[in-house]
C-alpha positions as CSV (number, residue, x, y, z in Angstrom):
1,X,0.0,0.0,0.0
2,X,1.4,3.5,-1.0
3,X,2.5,6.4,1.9
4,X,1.2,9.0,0.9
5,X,3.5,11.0,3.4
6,X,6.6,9.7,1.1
7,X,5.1,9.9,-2.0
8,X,4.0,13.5,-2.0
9,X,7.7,15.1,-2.3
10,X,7.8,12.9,-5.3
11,X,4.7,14.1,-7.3
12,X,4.9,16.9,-9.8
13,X,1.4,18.1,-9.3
14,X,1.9,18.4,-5.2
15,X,3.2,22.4,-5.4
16,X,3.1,22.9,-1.9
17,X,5.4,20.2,-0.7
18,X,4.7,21.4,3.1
19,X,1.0,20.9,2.9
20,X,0.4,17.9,0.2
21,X,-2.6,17.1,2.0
22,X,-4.6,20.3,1.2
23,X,-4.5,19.1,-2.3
24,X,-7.0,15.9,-1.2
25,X,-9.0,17.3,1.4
26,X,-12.2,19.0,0.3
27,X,-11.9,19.1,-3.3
28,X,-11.0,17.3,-6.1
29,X,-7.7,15.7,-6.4
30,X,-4.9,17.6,-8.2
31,X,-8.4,20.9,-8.8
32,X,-9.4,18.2,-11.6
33,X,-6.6,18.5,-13.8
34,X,-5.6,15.8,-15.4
35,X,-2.5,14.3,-13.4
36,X,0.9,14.1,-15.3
37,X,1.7,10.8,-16.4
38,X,4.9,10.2,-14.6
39,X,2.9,11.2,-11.1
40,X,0.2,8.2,-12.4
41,X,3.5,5.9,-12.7
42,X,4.8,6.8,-9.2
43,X,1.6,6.2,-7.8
44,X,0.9,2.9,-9.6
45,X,4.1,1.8,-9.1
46,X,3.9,2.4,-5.1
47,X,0.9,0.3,-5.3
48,X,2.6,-2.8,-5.7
């Protein structure tokens, strides 16, 4: 199962690298743009 406290720093479309959780909580993840493909592969990938 993915950490989503180690993964964050990792992700492109995580700007604010001190508060990666405002970018789940209360909206859409990643303000429904589409999520860059390497950030799909780093999160599939963590899956495993």
């Amino acid at each position: 199962m993915a950490d989503f406290k180690e993964l964050a720093p990792r992700l492109s479309f995580i700007e604010n690298k001190e508060r990666p959780h405002a970018y789940l909580v209360r909206t859409h993840a990643n303000f429904r743009r589409p999520l860059p493909e390497e950030d799909a592969m780093l999160i599939m990938e963590s899956m495993k």
